[in-house]
N, C-alpha and C positions, 0 to 999 in steps of 0.2 A: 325046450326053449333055452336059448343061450345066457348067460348072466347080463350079458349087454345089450342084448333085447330087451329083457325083463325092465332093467334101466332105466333104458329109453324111453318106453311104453311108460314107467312111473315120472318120468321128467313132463313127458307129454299131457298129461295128465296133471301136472302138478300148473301148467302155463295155460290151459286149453279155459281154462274160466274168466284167467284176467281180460287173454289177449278177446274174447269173446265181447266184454264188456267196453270196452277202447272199438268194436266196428259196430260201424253203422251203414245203413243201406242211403243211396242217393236220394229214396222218397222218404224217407224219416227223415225230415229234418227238423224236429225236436229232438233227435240224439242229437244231430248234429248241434243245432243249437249249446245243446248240455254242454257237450264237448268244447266247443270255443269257452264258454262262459268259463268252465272248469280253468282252461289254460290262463284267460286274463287274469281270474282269481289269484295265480301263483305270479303272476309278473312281477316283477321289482322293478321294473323302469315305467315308473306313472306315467310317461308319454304316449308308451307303444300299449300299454295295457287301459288308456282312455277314449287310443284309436280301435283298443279293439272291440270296448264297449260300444263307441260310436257306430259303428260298420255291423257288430252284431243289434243293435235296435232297428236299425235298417231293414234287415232281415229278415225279423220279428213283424215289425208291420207287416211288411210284401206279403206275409205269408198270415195277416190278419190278426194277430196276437198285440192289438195297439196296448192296452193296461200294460203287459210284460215288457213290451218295447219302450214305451214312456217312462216305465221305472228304474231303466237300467239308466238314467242322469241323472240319480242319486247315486249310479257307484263311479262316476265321476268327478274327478277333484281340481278340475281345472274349466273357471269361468269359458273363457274362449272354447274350449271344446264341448264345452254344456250347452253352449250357443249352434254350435255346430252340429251337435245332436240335435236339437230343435229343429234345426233347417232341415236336415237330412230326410225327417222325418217326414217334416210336413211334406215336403216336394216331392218324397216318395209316395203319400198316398195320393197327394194331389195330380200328382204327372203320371201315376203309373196304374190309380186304382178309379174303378167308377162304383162311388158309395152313394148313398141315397144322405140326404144336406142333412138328417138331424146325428147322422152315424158320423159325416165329417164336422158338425160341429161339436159333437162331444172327444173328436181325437182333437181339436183346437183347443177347445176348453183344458183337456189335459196337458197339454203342451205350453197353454198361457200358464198353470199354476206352478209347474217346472220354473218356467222361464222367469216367474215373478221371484223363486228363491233364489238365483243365479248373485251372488254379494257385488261383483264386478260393475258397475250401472251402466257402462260403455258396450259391455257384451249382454248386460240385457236389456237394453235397446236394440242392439243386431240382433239377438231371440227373437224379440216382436216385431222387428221388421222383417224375418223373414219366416215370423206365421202370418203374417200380414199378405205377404206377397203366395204364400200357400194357398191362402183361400181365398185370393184374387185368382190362381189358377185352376181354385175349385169351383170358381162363378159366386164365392159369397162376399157380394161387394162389400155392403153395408158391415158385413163383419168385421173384413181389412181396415175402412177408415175407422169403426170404434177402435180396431186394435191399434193403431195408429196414432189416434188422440193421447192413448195414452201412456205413451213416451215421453219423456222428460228430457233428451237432448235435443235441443233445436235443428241441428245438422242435421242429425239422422232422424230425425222425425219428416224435415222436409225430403232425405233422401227418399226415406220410406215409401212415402207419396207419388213423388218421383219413379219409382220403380215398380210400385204397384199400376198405372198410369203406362206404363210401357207394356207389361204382360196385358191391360185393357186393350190397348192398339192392336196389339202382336194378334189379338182376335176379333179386333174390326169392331171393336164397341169403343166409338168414339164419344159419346154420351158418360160413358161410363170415366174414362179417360180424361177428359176434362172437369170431370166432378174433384176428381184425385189430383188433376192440378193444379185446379182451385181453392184445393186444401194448403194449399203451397203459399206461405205469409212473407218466402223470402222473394225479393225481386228476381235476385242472381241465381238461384237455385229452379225457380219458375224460368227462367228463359232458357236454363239449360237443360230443363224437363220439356219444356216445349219445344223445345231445337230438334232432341232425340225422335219425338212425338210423330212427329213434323218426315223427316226421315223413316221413320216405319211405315207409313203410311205410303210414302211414295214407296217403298219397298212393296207395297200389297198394290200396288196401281190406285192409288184412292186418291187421285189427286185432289179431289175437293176438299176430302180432310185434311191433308196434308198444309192446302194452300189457307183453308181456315186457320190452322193451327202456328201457321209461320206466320201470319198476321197479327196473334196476341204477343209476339215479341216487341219489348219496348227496348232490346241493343241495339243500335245498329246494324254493328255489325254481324251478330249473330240474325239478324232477321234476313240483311241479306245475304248472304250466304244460305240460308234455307231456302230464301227464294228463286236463288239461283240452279240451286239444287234439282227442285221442284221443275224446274224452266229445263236445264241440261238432259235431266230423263225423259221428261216430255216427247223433247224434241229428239231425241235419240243417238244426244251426244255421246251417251254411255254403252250403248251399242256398237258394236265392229258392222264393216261389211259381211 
């Protein structure tokens, strides 16, 4: 055997264990997971290495590992994005998983005590309003409005309401939908929650709710304009030949 054979084969041999431990197959993806965590771990740019936390607890869920996914917003150092992980999460398991209520409310329950350390009180209000709005798309009404209650910004609390109340329509529980904007103390914020309402509904052909719900508006103008609205689809103004 040649000396540079020999060489080679020792070189080979010297790489063949690292490079071994750096692959991973497309169905492990708990390597895979490693592997990203690993990289965030060395980042020095807090921005790109909080998106990369965010994006990997994402992941984590999808793939049912909610405890591992939830704790990766304590290696987060920026309120807004800690927020963002929260939504991320919820709406991932809510929009994309079908769990039985006591397994979605214990990934809520994790994701409220996250949200409750968040320092920022502006971002964690947008945490709770949008595990709020998670478990409005997970059918746990009564959950959303406790979670809801207990926000501290007026604005966004009545937003919250507001949007929780829109994801209700967007699936024909008008009952439901009006409880949540009922929860609504602001005039101005209630007619613009009921304007939207109002148009959803005609959007699913429901005009009766629709014309219900354009009738609790006390603006003017905003009432007619809904009811206009209501009337133009109807008659299939918004139709081509």
């Amino acid at each position: 055997m040649r000396p540079s054979t020999i060489l080679f084969m020792a070189f080979l041999s010297l790489i063949t264990p690292a490079s071994a431990k750096e692959t991973c197959s497309i169905d492990n993806h708990a390597c895979i997971f490693t592997m990203i965590e690993t990289e965030a771990d060395t980042m020095t740019e807090s921005r790109w290495r909080n998106q990369a936390y965010r994006d990997l607890a994402v992941s984590k869920a999808m793939d049912g590992h909610y405890d591992a996914s939830v704790a990766l917003i304590s290696k987060i150092d920026n309120s807004d994005t800690q927020a963002m992980t929260v939504r991320a999460i919820g709406m991932a398991v809510a929009l994309h998983k079908e769990l039985d209520v006591e397994t979605y409310r214990s990934i809520f329950k994790k994701l409220d005590v996250k949200a409750a350390t968040i320092k920022d009180s502006g971002a964690k209000d947008i945490a709770y309003t949008y595990i709020a709005m998670a478990q409005a798309f997970a059918g746990l009404d009564n959950d959303a409005t406790k979670t809801t209650d207990n926000m501290v910004n007026p604005a966004l609390k009545h937003k919250a309401f507001g949007e929780t109340a829109e994801i209700q329509a967007e699936r024909g529980d008008f009952t439901q939908a009006m409880k949540s904007i009922n929860a609504i103390d602001s005039t101005a914020f209630k007619n613009k929650a009921l304007s939207i309402i109002s148009s959803i509904f005609v959007k699913r052909g429901e005009y009766h709710y629709a014309l219900q719900t354009a009738q609790m508006i006390t603006n003017s103008s905003k009432k007619a304009r809904a009811l206009q609205k209501i009337l133009n689809t109807h008659q299939g103004l918004n139709k081509k030949k």
